[in-house]
HTML snippet that shows the backbone in 3Dmol.js (N, CA, C, O; Angstrom):
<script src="https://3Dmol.org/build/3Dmol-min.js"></script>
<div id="view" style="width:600px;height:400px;position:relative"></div>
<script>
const pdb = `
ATOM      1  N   UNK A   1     -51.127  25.302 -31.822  1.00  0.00           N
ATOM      2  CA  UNK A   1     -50.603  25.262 -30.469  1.00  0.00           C
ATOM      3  C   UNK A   1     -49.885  26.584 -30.191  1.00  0.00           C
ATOM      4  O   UNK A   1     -49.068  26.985 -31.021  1.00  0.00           O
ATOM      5  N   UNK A   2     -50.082  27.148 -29.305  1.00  0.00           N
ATOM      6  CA  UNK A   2     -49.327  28.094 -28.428  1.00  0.00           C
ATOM      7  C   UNK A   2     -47.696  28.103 -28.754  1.00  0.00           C
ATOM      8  O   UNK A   2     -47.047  27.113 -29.090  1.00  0.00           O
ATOM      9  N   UNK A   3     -47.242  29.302 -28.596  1.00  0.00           N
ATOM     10  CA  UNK A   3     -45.484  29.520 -28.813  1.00  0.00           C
ATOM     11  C   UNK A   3     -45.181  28.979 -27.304  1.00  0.00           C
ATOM     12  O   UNK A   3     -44.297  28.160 -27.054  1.00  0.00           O
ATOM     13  N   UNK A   4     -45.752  29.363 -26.669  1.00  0.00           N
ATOM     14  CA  UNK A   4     -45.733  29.012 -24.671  1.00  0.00           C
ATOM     15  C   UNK A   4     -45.575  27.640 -24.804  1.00  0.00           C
ATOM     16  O   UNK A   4     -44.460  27.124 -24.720  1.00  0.00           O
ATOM     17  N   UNK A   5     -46.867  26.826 -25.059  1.00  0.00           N
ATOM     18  CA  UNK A   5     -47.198  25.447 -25.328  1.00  0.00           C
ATOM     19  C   UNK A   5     -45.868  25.127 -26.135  1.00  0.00           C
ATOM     20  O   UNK A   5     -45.051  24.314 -25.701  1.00  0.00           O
ATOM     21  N   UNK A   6     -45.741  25.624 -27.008  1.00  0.00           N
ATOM     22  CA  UNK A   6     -44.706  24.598 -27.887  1.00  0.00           C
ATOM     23  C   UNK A   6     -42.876  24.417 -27.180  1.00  0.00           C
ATOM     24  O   UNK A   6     -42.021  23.535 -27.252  1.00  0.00           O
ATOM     25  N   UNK A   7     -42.975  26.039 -26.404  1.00  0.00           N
ATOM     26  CA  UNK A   7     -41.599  26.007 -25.640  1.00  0.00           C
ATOM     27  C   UNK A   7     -41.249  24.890 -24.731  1.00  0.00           C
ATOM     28  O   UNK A   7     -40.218  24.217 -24.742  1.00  0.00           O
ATOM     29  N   UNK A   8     -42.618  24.771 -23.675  1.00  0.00           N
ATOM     30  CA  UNK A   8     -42.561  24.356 -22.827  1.00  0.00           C
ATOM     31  C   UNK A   8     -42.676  22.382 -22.780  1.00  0.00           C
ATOM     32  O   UNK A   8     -42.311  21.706 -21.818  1.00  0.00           O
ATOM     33  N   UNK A   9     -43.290  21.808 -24.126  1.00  0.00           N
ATOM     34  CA  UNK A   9     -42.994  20.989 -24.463  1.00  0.00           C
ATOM     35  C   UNK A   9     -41.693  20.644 -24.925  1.00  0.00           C
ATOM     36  O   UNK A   9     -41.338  19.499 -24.643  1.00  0.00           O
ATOM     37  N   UNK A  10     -40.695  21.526 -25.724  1.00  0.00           N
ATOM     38  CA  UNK A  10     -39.368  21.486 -26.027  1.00  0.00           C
ATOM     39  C   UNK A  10     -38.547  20.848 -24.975  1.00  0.00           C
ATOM     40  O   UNK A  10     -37.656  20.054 -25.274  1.00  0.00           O
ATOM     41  N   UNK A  11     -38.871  21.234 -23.514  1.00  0.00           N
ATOM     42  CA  UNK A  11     -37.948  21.226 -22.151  1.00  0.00           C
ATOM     43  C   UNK A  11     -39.049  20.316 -21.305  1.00  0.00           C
ATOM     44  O   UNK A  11     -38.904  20.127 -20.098  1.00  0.00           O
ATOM     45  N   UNK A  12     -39.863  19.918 -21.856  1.00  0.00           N
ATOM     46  CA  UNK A  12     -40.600  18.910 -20.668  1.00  0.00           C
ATOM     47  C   UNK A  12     -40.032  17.718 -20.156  1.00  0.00           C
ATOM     48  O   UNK A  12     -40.757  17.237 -19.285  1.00  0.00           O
ATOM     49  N   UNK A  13     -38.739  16.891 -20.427  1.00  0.00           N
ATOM     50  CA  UNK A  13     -38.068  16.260 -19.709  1.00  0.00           C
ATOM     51  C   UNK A  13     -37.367  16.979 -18.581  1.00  0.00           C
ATOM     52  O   UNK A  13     -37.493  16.311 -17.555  1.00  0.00           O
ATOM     53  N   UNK A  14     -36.808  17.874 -18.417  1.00  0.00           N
ATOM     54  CA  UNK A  14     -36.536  19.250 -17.485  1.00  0.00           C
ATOM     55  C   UNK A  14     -37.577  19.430 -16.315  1.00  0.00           C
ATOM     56  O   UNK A  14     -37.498  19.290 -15.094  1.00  0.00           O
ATOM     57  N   UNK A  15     -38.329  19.704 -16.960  1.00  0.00           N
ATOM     58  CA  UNK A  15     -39.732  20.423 -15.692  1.00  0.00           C
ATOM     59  C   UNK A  15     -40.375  19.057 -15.726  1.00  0.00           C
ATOM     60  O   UNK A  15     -41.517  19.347 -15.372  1.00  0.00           O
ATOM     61  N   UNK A  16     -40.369  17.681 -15.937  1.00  0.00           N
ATOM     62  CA  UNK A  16     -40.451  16.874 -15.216  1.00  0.00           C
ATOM     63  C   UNK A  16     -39.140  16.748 -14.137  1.00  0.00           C
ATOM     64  O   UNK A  16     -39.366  16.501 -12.953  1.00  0.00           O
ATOM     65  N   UNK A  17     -38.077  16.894 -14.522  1.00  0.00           N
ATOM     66  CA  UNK A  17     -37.068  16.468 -13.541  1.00  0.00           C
ATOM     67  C   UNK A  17     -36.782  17.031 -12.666  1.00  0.00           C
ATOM     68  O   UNK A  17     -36.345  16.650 -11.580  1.00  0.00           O
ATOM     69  N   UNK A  18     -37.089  18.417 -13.207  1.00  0.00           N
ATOM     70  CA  UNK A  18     -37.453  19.643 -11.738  1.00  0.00           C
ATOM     71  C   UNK A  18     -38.498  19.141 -10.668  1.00  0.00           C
ATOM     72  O   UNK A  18     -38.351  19.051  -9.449  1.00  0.00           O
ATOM     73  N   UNK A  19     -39.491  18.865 -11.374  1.00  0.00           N
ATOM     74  CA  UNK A  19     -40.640  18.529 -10.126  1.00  0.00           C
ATOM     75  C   UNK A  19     -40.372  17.517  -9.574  1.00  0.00           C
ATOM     76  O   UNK A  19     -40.856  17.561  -8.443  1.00  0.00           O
ATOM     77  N   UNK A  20     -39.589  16.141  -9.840  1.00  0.00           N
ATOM     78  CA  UNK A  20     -39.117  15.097  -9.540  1.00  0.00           C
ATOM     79  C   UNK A  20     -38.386  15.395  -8.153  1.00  0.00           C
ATOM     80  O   UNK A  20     -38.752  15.122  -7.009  1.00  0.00           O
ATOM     81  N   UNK A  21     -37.108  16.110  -8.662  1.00  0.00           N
ATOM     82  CA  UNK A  21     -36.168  16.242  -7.745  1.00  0.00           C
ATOM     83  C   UNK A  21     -36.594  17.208  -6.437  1.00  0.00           C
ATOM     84  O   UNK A  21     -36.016  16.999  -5.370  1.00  0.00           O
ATOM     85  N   UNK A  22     -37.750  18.415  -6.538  1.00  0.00           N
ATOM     86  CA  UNK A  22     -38.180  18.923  -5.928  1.00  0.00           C
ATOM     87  C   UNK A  22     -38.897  17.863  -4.377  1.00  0.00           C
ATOM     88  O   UNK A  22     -38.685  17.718  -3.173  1.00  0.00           O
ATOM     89  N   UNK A  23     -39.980  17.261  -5.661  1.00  0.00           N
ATOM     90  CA  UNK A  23     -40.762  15.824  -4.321  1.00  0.00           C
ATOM     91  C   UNK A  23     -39.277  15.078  -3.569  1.00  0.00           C
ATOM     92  O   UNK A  23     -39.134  14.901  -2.359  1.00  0.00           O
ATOM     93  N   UNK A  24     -38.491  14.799  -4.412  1.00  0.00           N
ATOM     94  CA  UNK A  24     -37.723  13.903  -3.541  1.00  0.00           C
ATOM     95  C   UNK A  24     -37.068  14.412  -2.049  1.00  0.00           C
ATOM     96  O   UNK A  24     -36.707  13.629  -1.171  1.00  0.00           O
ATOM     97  N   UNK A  25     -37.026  15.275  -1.997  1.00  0.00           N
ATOM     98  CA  UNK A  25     -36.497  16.135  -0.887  1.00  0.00           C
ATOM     99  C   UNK A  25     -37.416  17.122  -0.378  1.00  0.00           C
ATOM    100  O   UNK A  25     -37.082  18.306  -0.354  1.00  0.00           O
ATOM    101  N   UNK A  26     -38.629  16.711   0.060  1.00  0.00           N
ATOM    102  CA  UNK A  26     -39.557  17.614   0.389  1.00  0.00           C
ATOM    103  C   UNK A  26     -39.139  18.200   1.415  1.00  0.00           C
ATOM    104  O   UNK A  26     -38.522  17.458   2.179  1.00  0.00           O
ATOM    105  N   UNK A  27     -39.281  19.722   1.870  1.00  0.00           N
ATOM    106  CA  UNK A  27     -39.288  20.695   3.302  1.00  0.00           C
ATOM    107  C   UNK A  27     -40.538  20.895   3.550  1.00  0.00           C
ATOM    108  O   UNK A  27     -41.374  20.960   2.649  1.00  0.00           O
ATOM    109  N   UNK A  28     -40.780  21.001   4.628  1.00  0.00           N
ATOM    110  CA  UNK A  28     -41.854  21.489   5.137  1.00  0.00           C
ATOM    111  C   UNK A  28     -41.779  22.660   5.532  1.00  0.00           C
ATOM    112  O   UNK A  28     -40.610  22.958   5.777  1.00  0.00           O
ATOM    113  N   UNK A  29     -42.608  23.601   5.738  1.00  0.00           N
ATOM    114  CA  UNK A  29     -42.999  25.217   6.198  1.00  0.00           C
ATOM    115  C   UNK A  29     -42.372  26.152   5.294  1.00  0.00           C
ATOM    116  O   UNK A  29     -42.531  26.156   4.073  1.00  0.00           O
ATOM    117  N   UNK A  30     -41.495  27.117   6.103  1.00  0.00           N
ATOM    118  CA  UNK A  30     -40.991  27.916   4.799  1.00  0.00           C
ATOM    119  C   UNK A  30     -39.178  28.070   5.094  1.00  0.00           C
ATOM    120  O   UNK A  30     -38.476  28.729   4.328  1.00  0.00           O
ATOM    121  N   UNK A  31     -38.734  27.501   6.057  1.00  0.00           N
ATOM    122  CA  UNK A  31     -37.084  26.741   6.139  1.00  0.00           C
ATOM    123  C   UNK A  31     -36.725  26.296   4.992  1.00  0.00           C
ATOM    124  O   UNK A  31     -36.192  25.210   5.220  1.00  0.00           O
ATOM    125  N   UNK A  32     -36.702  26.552   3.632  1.00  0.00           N
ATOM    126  CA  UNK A  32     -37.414  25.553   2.595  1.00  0.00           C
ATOM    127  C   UNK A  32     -35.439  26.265   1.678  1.00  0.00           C
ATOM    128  O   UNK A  32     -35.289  27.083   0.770  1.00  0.00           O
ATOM    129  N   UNK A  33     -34.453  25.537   2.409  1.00  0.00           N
ATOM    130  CA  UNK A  33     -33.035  25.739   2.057  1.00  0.00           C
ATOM    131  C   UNK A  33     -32.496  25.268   0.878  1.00  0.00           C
ATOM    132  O   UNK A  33     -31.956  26.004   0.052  1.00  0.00           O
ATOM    133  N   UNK A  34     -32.636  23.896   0.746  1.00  0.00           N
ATOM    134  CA  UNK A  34     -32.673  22.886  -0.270  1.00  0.00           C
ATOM    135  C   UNK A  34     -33.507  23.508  -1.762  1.00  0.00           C
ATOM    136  O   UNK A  34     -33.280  23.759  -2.945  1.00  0.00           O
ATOM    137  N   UNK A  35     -34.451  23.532  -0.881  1.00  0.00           N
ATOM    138  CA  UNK A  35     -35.366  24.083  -2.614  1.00  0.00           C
ATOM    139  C   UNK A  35     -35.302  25.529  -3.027  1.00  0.00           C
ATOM    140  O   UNK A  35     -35.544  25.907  -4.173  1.00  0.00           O
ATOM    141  N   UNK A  36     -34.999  26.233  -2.134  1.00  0.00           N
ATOM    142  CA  UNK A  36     -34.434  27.494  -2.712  1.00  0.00           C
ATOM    143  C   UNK A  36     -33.039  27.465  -3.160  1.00  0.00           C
ATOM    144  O   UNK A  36     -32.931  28.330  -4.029  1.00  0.00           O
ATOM    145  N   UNK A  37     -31.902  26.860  -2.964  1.00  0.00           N
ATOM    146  CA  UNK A  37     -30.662  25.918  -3.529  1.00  0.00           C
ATOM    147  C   UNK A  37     -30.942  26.058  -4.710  1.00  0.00           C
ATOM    148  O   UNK A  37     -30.575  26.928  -5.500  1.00  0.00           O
ATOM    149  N   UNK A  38     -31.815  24.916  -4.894  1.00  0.00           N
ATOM    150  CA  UNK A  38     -32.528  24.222  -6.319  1.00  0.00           C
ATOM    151  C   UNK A  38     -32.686  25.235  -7.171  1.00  0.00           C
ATOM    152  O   UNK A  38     -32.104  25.464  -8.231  1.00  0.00           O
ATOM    153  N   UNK A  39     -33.605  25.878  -6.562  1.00  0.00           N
ATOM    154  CA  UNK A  39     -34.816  26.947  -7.226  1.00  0.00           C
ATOM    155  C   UNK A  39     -33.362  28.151  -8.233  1.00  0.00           C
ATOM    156  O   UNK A  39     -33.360  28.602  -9.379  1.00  0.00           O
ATOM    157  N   UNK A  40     -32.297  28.270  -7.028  1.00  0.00           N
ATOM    158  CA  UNK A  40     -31.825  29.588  -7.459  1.00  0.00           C
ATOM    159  C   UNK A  40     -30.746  28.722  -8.891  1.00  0.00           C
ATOM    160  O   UNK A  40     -30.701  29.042 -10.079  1.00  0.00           O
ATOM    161  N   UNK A  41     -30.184  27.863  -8.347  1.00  0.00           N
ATOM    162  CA  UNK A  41     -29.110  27.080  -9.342  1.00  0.00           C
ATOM    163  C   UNK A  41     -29.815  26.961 -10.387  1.00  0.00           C
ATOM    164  O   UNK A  41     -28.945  27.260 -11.205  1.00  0.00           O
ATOM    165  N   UNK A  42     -31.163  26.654 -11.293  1.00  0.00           N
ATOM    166  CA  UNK A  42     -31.774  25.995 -12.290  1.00  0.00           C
ATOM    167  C   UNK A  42     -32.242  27.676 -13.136  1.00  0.00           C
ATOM    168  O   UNK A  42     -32.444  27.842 -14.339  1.00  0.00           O
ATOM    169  N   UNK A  43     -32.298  28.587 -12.174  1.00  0.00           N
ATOM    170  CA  UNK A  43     -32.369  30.307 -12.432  1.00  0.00           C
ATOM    171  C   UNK A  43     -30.906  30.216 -13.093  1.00  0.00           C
ATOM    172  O   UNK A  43     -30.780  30.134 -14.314  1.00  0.00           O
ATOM    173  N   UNK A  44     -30.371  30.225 -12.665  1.00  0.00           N
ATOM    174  CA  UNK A  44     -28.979  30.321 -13.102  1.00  0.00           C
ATOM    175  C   UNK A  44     -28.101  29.870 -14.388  1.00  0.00           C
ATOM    176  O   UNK A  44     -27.135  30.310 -15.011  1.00  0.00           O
ATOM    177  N   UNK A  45     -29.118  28.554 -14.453  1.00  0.00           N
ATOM    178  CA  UNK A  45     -28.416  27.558 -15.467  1.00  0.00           C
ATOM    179  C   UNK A  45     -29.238  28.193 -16.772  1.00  0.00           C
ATOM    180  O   UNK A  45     -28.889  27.954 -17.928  1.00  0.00           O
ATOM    181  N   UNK A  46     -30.557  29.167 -16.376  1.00  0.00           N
ATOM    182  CA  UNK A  46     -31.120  29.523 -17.639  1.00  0.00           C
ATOM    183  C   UNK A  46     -30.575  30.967 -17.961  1.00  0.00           C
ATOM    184  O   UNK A  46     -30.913  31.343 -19.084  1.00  0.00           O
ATOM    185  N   UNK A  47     -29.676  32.026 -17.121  1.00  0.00           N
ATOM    186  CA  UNK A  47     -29.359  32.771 -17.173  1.00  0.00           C
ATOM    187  C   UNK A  47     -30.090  33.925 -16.715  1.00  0.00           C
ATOM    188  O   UNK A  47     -30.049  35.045 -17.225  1.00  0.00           O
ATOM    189  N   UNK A  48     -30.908  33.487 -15.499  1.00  0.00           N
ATOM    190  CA  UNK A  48     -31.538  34.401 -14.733  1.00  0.00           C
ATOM    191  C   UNK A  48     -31.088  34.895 -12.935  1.00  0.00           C
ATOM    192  O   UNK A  48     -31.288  34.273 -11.891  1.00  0.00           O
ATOM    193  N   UNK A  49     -30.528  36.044 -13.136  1.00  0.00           N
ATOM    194  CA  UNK A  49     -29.963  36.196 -12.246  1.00  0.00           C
ATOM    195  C   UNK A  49     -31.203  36.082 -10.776  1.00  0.00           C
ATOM    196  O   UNK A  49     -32.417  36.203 -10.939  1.00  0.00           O
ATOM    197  N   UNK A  50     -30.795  35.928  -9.939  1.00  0.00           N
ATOM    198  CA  UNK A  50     -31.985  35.518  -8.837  1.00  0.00           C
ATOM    199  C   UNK A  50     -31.473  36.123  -7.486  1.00  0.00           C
ATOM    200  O   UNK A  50     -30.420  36.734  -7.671  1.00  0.00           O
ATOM    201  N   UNK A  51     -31.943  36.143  -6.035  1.00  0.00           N
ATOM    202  CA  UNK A  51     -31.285  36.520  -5.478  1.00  0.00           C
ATOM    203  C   UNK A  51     -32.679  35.507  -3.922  1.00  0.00           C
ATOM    204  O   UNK A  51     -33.898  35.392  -4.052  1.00  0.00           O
ATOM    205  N   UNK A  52     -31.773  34.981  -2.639  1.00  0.00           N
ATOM    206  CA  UNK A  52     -32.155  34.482  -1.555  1.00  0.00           C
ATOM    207  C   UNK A  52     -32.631  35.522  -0.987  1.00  0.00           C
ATOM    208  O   UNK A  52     -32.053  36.600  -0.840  1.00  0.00           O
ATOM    209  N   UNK A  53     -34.133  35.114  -0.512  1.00  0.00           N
ATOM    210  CA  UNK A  53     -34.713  36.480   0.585  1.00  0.00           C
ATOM    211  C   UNK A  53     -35.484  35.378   1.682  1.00  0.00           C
ATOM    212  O   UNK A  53     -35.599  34.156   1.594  1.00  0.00           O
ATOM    213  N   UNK A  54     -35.898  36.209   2.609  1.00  0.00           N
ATOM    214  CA  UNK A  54     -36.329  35.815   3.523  1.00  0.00           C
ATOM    215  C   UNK A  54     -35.655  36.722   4.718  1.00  0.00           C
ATOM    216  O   UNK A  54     -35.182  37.851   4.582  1.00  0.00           O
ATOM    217  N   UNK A  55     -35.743  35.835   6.087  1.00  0.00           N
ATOM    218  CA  UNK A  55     -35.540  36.842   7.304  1.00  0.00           C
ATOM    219  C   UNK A  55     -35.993  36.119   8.412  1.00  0.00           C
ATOM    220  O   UNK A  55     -35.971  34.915   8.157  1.00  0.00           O
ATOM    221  N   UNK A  56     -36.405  36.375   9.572  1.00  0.00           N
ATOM    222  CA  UNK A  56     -36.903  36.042  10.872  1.00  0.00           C
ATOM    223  C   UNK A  56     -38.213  35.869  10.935  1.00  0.00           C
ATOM    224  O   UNK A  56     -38.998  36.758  10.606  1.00  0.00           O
ATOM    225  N   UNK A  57     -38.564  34.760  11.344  1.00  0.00           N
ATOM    226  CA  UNK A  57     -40.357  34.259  11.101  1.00  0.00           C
ATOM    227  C   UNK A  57     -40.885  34.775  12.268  1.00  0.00           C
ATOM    228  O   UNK A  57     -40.301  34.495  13.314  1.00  0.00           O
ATOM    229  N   UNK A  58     -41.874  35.473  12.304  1.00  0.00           N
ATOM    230  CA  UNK A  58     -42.200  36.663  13.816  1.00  0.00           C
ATOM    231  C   UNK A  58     -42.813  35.776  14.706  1.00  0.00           C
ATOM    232  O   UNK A  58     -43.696  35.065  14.227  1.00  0.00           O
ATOM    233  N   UNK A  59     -42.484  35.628  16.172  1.00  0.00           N
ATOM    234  CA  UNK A  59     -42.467  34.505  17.279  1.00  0.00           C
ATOM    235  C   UNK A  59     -44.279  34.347  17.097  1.00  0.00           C
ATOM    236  O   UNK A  59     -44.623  33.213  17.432  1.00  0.00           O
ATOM    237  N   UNK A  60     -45.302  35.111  16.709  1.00  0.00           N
ATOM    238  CA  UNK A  60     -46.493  34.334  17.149  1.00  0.00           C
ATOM    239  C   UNK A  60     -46.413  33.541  15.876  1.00  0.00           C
ATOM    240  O   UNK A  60     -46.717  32.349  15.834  1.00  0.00           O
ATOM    241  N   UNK A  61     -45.871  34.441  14.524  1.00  0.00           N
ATOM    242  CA  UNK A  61     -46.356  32.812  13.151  1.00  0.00           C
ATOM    243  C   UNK A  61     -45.878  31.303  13.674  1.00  0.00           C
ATOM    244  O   UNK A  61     -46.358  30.174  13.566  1.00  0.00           O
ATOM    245  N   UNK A  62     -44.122  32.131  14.592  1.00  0.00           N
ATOM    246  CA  UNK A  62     -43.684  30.353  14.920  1.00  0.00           C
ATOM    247  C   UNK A  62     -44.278  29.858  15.848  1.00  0.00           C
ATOM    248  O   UNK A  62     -43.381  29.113  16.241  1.00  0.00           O
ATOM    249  N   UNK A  63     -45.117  29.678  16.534  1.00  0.00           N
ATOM    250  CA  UNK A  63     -45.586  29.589  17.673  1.00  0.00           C
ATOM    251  C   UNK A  63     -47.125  29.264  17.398  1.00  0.00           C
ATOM    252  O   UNK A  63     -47.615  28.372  18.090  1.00  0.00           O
ATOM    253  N   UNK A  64     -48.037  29.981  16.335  1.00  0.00           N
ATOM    254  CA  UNK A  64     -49.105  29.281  15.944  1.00  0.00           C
ATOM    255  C   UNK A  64     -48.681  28.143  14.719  1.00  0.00           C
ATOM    256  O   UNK A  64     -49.517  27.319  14.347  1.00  0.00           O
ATOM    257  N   UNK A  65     -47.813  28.170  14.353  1.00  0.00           N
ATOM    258  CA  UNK A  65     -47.213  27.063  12.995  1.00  0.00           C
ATOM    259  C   UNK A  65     -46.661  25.660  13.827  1.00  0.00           C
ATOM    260  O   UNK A  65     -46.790  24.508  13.414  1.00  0.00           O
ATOM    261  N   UNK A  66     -46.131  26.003  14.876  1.00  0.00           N
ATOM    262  CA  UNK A  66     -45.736  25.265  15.728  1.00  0.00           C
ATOM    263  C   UNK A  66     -47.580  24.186  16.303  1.00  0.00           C
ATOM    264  O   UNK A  66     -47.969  23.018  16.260  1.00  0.00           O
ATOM    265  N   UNK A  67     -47.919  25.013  16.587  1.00  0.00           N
ATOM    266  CA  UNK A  67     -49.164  24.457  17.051  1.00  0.00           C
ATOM    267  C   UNK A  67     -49.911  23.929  16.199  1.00  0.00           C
ATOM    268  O   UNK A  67     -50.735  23.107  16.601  1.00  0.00           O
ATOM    269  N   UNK A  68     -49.851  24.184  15.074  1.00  0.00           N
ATOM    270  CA  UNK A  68     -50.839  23.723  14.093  1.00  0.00           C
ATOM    271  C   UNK A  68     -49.879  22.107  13.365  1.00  0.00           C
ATOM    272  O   UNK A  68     -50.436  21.312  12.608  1.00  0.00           O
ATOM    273  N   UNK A  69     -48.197  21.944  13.905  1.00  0.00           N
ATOM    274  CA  UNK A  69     -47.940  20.645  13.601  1.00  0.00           C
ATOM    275  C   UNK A  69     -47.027  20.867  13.146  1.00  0.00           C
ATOM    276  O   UNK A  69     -46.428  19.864  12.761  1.00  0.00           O
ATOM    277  N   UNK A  70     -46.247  22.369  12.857  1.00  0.00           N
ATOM    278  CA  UNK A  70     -45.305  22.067  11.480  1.00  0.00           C
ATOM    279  C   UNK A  70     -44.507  21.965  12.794  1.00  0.00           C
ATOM    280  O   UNK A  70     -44.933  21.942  13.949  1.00  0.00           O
ATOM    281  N   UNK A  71     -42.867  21.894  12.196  1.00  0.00           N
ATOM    282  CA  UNK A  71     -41.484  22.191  12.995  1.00  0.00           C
ATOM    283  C   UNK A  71     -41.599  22.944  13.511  1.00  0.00           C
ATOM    284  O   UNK A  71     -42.652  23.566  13.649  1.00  0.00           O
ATOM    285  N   UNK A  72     -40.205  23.264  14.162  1.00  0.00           N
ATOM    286  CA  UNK A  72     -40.207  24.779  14.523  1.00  0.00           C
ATOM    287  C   UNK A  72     -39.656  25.229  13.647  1.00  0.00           C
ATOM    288  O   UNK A  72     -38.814  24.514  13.105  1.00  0.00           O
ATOM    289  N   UNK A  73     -39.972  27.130  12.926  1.00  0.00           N
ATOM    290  CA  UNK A  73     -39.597  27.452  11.672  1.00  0.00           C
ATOM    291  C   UNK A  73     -39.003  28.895  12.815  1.00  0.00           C
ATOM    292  O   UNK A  73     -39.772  29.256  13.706  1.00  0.00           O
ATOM    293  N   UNK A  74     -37.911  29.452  12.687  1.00  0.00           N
ATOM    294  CA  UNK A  74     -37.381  30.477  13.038  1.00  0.00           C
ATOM    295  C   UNK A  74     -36.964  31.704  11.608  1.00  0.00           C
ATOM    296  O   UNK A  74     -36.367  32.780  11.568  1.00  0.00           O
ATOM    297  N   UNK A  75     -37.718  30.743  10.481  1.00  0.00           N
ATOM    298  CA  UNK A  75     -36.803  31.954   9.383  1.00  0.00           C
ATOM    299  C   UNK A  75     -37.663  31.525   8.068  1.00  0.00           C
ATOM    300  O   UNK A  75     -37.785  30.303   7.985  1.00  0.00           O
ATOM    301  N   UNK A  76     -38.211  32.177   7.148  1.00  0.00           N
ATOM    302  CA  UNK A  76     -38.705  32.338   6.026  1.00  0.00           C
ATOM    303  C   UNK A  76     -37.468  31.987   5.222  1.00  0.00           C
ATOM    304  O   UNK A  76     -36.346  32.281   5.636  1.00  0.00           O
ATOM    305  N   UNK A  77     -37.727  31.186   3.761  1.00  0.00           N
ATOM    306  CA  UNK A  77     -36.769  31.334   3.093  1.00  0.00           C
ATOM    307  C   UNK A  77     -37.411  31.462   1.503  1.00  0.00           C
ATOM    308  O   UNK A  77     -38.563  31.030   1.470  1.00  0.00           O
ATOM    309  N   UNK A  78     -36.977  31.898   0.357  1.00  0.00           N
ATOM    310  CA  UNK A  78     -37.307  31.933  -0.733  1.00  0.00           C
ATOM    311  C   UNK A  78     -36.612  32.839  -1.803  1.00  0.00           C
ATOM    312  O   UNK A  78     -35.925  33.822  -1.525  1.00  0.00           O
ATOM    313  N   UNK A  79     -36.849  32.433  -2.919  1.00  0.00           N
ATOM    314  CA  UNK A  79     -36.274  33.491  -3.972  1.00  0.00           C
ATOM    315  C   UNK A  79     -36.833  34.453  -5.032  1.00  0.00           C
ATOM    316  O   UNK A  79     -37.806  34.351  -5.780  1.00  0.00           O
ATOM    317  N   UNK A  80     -36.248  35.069  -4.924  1.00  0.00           N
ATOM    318  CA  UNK A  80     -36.753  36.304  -6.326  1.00  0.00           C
ATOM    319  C   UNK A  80     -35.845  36.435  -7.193  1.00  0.00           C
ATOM    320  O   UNK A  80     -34.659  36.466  -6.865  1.00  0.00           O
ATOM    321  N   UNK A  81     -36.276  36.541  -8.524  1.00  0.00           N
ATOM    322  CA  UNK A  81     -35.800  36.729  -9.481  1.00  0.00           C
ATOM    323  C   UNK A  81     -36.908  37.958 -10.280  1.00  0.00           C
ATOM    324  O   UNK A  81     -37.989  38.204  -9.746  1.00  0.00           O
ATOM    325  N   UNK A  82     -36.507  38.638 -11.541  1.00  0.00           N
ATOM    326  CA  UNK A  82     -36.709  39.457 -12.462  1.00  0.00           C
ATOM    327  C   UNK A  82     -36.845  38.868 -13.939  1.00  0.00           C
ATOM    328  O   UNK A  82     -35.987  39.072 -14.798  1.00  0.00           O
ATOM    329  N   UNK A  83     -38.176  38.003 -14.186  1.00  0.00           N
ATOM    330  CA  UNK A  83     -37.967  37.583 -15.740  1.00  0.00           C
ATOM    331  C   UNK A  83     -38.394  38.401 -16.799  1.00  0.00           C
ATOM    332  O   UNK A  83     -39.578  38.741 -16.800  1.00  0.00           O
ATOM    333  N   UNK A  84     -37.491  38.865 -17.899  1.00  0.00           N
ATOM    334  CA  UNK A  84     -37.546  39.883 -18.475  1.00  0.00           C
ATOM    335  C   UNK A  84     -37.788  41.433 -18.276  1.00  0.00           C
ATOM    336  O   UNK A  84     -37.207  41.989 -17.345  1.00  0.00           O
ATOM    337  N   UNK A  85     -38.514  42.061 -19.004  1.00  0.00           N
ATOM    338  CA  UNK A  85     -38.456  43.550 -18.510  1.00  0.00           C
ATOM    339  C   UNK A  85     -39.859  44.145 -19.329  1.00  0.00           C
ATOM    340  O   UNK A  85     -40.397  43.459 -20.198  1.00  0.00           O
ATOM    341  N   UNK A  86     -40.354  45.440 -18.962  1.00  0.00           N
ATOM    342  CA  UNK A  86     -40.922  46.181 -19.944  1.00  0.00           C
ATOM    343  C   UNK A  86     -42.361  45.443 -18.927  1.00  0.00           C
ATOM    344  O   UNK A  86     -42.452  45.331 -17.704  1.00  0.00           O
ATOM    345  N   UNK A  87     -43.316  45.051 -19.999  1.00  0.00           N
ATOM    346  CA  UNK A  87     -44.624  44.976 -19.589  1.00  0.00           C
ATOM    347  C   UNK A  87     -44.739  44.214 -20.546  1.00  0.00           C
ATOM    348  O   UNK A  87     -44.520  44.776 -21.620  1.00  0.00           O
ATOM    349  N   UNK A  88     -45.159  42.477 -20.655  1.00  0.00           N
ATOM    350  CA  UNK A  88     -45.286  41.719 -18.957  1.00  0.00           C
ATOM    351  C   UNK A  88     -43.743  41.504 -18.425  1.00  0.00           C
ATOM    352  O   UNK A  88     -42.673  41.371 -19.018  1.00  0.00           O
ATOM    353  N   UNK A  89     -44.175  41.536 -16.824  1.00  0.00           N
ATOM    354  CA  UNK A  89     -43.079  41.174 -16.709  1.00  0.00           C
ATOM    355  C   UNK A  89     -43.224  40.479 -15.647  1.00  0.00           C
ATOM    356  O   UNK A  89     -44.136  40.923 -14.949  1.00  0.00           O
ATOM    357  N   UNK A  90     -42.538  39.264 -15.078  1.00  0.00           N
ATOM    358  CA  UNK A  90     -42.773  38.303 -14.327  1.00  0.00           C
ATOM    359  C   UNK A  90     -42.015  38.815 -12.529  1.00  0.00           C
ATOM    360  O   UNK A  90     -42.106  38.040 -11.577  1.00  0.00           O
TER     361      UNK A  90
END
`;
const viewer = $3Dmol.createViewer("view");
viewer.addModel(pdb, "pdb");
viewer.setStyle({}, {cartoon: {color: "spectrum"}});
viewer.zoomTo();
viewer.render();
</script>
């Protein structure tokens, strides 16, 4: 088995409970506050510094997104982080 495979089994009660808690509070579009919350706190708890990006959703995306069913979305939201360094790097 894989070093990957074997890590990621180590913490698979985790990344079940991540994906758990993720579904339970679903967002729709990319307003997505809650799960970037999530996303950045669980970065954190592993010691990865992270940082909130996003900005102003440009009036035709909201406006064809709008039409196609979602909410109205006025703002992109999401996070970046830096895992490790050198080459690979995530």
């Amino acid at each position: 088995m894989s070093e990957l495979l074997q890590a990621a089994r180590q913490i698979e009660a985790q990344i079940i409970e991540d994906r758990r808690r993720i579904h339970r509070c679903p967002e729709v579009g990319f307003e997505l506050t809650e799960t970037a919350a999530y996303v950045q706190k669980r970065l954190a708890d592993m010691g990865i510094e992270s940082q909130i990006c996003g900005g102003p959703l440009p009036l035709e995306a909201q406006y064809g997104f709008a039409a196609a069913g979602f909410p109205v979305m006025k703002n992109f939201i999401g996070v970046t982080a830096i895992i490790g360094s050198g080459e690979p790097c995530i």
